[in-house]
C-alpha positions in Angstrom: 64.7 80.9 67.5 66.6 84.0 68.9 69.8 83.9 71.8 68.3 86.8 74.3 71.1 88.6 75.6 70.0 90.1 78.9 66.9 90.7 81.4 65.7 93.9 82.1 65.9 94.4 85.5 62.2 94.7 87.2 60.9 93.5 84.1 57.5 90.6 84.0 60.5 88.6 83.0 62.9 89.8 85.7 60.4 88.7 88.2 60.3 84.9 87.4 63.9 84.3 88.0 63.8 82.0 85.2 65.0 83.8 82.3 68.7 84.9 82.2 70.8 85.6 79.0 72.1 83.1 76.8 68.9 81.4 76.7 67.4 81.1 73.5 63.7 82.0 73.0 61.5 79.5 71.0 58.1 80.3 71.1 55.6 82.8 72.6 52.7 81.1 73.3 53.5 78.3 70.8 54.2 81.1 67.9 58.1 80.4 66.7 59.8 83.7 67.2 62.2 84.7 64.6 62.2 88.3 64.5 61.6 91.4 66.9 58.0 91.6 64.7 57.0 88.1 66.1 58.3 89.0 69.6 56.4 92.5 69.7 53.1 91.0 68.4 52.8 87.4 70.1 54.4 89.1 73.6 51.5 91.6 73.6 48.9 89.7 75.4 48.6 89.1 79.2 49.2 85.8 79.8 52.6 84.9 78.0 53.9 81.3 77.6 57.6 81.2 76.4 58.9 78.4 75.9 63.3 78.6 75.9 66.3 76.6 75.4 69.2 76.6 78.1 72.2 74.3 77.5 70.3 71.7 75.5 67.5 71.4 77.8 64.2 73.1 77.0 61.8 74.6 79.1 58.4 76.7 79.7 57.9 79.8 81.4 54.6 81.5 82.4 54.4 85.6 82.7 51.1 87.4 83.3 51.5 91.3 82.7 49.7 94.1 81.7 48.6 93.8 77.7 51.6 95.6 75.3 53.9 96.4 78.3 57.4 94.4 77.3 58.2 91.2 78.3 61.8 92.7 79.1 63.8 90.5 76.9 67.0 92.3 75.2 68.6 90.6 72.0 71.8 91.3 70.4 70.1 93.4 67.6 66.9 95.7 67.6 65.5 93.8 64.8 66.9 90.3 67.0 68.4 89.1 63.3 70.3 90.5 60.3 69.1 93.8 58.4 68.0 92.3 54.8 70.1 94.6 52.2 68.1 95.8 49.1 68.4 93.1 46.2 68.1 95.7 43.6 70.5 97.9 41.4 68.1 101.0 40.8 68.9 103.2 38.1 68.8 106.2 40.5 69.9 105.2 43.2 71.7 107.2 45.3 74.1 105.0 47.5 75.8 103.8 43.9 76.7 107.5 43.4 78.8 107.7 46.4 82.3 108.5 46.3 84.9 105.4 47.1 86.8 105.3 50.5 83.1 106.6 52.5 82.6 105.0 56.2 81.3 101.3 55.2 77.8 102.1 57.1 77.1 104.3 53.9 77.0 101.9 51.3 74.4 99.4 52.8 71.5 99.7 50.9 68.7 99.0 53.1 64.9 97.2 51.8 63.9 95.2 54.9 59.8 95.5 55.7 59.7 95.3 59.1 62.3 98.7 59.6 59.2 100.1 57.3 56.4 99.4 60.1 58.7 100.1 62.7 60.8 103.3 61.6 59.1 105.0 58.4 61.4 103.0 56.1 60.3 102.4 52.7 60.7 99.1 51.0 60.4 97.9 47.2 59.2 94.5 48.1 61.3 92.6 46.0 63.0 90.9 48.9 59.5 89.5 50.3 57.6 85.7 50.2 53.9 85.3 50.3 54.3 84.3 53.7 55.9 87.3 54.5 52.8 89.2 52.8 50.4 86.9 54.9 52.1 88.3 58.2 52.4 91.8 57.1 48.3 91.2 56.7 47.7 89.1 60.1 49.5 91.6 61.7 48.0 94.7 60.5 51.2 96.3 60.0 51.4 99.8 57.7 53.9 99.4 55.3 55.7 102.1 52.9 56.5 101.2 49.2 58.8 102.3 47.2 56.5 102.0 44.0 58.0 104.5 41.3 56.1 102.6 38.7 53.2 100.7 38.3 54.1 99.8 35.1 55.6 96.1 35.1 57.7 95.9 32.4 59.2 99.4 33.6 59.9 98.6 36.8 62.1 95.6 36.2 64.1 98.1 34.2 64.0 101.1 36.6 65.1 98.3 39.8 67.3 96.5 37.2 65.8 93.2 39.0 63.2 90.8 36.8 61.1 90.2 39.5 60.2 93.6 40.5 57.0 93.8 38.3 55.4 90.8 39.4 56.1 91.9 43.2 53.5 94.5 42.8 51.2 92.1 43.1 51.9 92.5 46.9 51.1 96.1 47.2 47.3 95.4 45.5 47.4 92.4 47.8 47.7 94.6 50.9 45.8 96.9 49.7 42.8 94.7 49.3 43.3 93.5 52.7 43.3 96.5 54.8 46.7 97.5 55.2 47.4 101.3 54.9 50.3 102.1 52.8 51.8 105.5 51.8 53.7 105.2 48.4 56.9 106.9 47.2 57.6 107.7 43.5 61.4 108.8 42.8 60.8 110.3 39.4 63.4 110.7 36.7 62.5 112.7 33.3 61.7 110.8 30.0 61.6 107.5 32.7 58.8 107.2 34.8 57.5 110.9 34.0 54.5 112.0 31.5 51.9 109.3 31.0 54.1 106.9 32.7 53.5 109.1 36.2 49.9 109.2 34.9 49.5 105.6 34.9 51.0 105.2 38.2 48.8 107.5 40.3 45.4 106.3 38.5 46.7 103.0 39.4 47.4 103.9 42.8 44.5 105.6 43.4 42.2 102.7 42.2 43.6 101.3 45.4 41.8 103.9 47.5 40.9 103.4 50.5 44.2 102.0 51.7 46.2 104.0 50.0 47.1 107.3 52.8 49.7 108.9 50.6 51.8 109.2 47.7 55.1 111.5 47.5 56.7 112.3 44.2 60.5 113.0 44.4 62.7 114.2 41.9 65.8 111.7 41.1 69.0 113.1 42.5 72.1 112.7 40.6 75.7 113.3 41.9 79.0 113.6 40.0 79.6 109.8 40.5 77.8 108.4 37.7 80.6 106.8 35.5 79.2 103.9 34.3 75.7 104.5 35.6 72.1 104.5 33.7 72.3 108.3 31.7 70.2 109.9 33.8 68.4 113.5 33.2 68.2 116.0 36.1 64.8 118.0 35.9 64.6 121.4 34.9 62.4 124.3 35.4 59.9 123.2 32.1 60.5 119.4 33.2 59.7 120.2 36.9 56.3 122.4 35.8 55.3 119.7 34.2 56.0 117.2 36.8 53.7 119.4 39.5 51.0 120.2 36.8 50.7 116.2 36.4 50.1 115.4 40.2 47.9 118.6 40.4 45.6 117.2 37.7 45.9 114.3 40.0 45.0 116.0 43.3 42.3 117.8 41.9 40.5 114.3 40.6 41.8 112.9 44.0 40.3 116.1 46.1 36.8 115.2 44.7 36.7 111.4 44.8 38.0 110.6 48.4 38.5 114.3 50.1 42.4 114.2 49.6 44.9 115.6 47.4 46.5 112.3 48.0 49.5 113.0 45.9 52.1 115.4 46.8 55.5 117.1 45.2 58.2 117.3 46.9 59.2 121.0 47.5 62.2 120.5 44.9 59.8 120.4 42.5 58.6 124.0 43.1 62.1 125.4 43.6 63.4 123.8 40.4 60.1 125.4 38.5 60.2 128.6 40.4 57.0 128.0 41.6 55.3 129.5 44.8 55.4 126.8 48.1 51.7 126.1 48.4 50.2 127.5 52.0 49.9 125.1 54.9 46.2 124.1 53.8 47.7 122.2 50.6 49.5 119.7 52.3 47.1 118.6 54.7 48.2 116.7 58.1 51.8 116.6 56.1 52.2 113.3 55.7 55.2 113.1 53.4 57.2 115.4 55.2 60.0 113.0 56.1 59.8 112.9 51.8 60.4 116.9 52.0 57.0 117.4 51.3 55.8 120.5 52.8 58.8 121.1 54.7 59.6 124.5 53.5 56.0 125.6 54.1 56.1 123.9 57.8 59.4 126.1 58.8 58.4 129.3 57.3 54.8 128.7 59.1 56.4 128.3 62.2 59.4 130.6 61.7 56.8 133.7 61.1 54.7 132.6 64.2 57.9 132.8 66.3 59.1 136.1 65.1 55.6 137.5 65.4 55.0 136.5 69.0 58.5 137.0 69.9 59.3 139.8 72.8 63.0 139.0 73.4 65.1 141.8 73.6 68.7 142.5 73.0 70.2 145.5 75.2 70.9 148.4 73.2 74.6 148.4 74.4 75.1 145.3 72.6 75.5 143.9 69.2 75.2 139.9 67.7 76.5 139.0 64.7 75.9 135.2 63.6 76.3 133.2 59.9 74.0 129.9 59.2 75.5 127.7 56.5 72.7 126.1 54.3 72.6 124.7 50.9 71.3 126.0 47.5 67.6 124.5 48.1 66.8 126.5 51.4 69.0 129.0 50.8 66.4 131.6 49.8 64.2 131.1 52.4 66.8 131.2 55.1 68.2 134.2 53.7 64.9 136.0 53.8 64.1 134.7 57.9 67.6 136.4 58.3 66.0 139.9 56.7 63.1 139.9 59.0 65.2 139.7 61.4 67.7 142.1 61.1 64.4 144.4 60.3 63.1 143.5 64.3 66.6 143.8 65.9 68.4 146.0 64.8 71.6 145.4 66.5 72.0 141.3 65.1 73.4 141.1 62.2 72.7 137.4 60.9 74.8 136.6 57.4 73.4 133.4 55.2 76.0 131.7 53.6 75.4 129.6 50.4 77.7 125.9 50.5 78.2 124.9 46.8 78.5 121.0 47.0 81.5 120.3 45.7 81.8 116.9 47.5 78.7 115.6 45.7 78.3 117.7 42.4 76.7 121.2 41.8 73.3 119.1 41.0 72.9 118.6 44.9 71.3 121.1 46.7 70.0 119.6 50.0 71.9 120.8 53.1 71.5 117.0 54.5 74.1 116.2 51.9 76.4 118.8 52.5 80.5 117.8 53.9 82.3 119.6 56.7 85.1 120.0 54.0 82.6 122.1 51.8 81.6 124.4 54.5 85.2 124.8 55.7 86.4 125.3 52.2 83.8 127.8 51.2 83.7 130.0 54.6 87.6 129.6 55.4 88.9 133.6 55.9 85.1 135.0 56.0 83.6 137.3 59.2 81.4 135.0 60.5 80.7 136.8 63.7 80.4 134.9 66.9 78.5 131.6 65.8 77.5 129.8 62.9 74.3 127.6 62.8 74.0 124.5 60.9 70.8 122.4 60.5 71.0 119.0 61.9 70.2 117.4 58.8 73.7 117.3 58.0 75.2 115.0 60.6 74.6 111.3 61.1 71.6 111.0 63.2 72.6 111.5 67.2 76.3 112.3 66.4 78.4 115.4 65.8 79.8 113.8 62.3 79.0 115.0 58.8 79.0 112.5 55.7 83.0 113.0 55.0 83.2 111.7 58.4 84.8 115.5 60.1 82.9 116.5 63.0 81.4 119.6 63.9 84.8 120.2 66.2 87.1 120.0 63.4 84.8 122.2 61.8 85.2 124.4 64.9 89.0 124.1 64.9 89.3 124.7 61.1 87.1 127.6 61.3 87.7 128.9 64.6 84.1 129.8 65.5 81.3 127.8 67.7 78.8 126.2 65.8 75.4 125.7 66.9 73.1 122.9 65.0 69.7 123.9 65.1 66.4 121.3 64.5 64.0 121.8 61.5 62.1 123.9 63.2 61.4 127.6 62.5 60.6 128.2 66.8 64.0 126.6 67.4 65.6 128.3 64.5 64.6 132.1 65.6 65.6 131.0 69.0 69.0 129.9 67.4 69.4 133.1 65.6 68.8 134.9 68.7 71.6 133.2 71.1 68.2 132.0 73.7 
């Protein structure tokens, strides 16, 4: 049972007159609905039956609609109940290498299954029931899992919780029921690396058909570790050998089912100095919310944009911008900002390099970069007129970065405009160019 909080106006369940917030919702035709998974499935039909509960008196309702459109119910929460927090203390995980005195958002460590079907999430399934398994299969929801071993023994040690071995019994459960699941491996050297990674993906991919992808991450490890599991970072031999594992993998994989399957992320190749692969080797890109292939997306789409691009800048004037990025991309960015200067020869567009200081040296995403770095680092410098950021490093649909500044104080501190730009090499050239 779930208290509904308004009626959309014009909705099926406007129209009865019946419904009106502070009800609470029982059933959809005589399914119990506890969750916005129950509501979304059981209220996709036509012809809806709900039965509700107003002041102590129950009572039925009858809709008909048009199959999948929504009911119009609202509840006090998205998911219409609690977000379930992860039960596990992983020896890499990153929310336990945050600094103290963070905004309290940032140290809820989230593992719930249904924010996995519904927004990409991946879960370790250590916080689900067989009857949560038997709807996940009734429902024929995709799921992602956090696997990082398929070893037993090691995972319990790896998620520090004694049940996570025997919970992979879910993931070959699904599997052999039809539900597609893509697969995340968060690998740490002389862990879950070498013949453990090895038995992992020929595990996985005895699961084949239902398995749609597997991303291999390197652990990331910040200056907050006191106390913590001793941890390795990977280097460039440790890295090498990381890629030439999954491409012994992908190969096998490329044969048997007409996928590589298995992908690195691209901090694998930078840490090994290794070339991106072309657009061809990551497929229909899969991963890329895992930074798989992103480097190789925006440099595809950054080289279309400057090749087809016929935007001039008058001869009489002159742009000069700076983007801020961090150590990972830096390279990349830096050369975009070459080829450009080599088109227009009045822009002059300066790549700046933010050292994380906040974190540690050791992280070198620009989605984990502070507003007091970037301030810190470019205070006193001729940034010319603008300076781009990517939007990676503010909270989704805000202005703030992760040391809670926004990009005004940055503004202030700096006295320049900044621009955030999407990961998107189109977007980015039109950035650099002020369109």
């Amino acid at each position: 049972m779930v208290k509904i909080k308004n009626i959309i106006k014009d909705s099926p369940a406007f129209r009865t007159h019946k419904l009106a917030g502070g009800d609470t919702l029982i059933s959809i035709n005589n399914h119990e609905i506890n969750d916005v998974l129950d509501y979304m499935y059981y209220a996709s039909e036509n012809e809806i039956s709900i039965k509700a509960i107003r002041e102590n008196t129950e009572f039925c309702v009858n809709i008909s609609k048009n199959e999948y459109d929504d009911l119009g119910l609202e509840f006090e929460t998205f998911l219409m109940d609690k977000k379930q927090s992860c039960c596990n203390k992983c020896v890499f995980c990153f929310i336990d290498q945050m600094p103290p005195n963070m905004r309290e958002t940032l140290y809820f460590k989230d593992d719930d299954a249904r924010l996995s079907f519904l927004h990409g999430n991946y879960v370790t399934l250590t916080n689900l029931n067989q009857n949560d398994i038997d709807r996940i299969i009734k429902m024929k929801l995709n799921v992602n899992v956090s696997v990082h071993t398929t070893n037993p023994e090691l995972r319990c040690k790896m998620m520090h919780n004694r049940f996570a071995g025997e919970k992979l019994q879910y993931l070959y459960q699904m599997a052999e029921n039809g539900i597609n699941l893509n697969c995340q491996i968060v690998l740490c050297p002389e862990l879950n690396d070498g013949q453990e990674l090895r038995r992992t993906l020929n595990d996985l991919g005895n699961l084949m058909p239902n398995i749609s992808s597997i991303a291999v991450v390197p652990v990331g490890l910040s200056k907050y570790r006191n106390g913590l599991y001793p941890l390795k970072i990977f280097n460039k031999k440790t890295a090498s050998d990381a890629i030439d594992i999954i491409q012994e993998f992908q190969n096998d994989f490329l044969e048997k089912y007409n996928t590589r399957l298995v992908f690195p992320s691209d901090e694998f190749f930078l840490i090994a100095e290794r070339e991106i692969p072309n657009s061809d080797y990551y497929e229909d890109f899969s991963q890329y919310e895992n930074g798989v292939g992103m480097i190789r997306s925006i440099k595809d789409e950054f080289y279309d944009a400057l090749e087809t691009a016929d935007f001039n800048i008058s001869d009489n004037s002159y742009r000069h911008i700076s983007i801020a990025t961090g150590y990972s991309a830096f390279d990349t960015i830096k050369k975009f900002a070459e080829d450009v200067e080599k088109k227009w020869s009045n822009l002059k567009c300066d790549v700046h390099r933010i050292r994380n200081d906040f974190f540690g040296e050791t992280i070198t995403v620009a989605g984990l970069i502070t507003a007091q770095d970037i301030i810190k680092q470019l205070n006193g410098k001729n940034l010319g007129e603008e300076l781009l950021i990517p939007s990676a490093m503010l909270r989704q649909d805000t202005d703030i970065f992760l040391d809670d500044l926004t990009v005004s104080d940055v503004e202030s501190k700096l006295n320049i405009k900044i621009t955030t730009t999407e990961n998107d090499g189109f977007a980015l050239l039109d950035a650099i160019l002020g369109i």
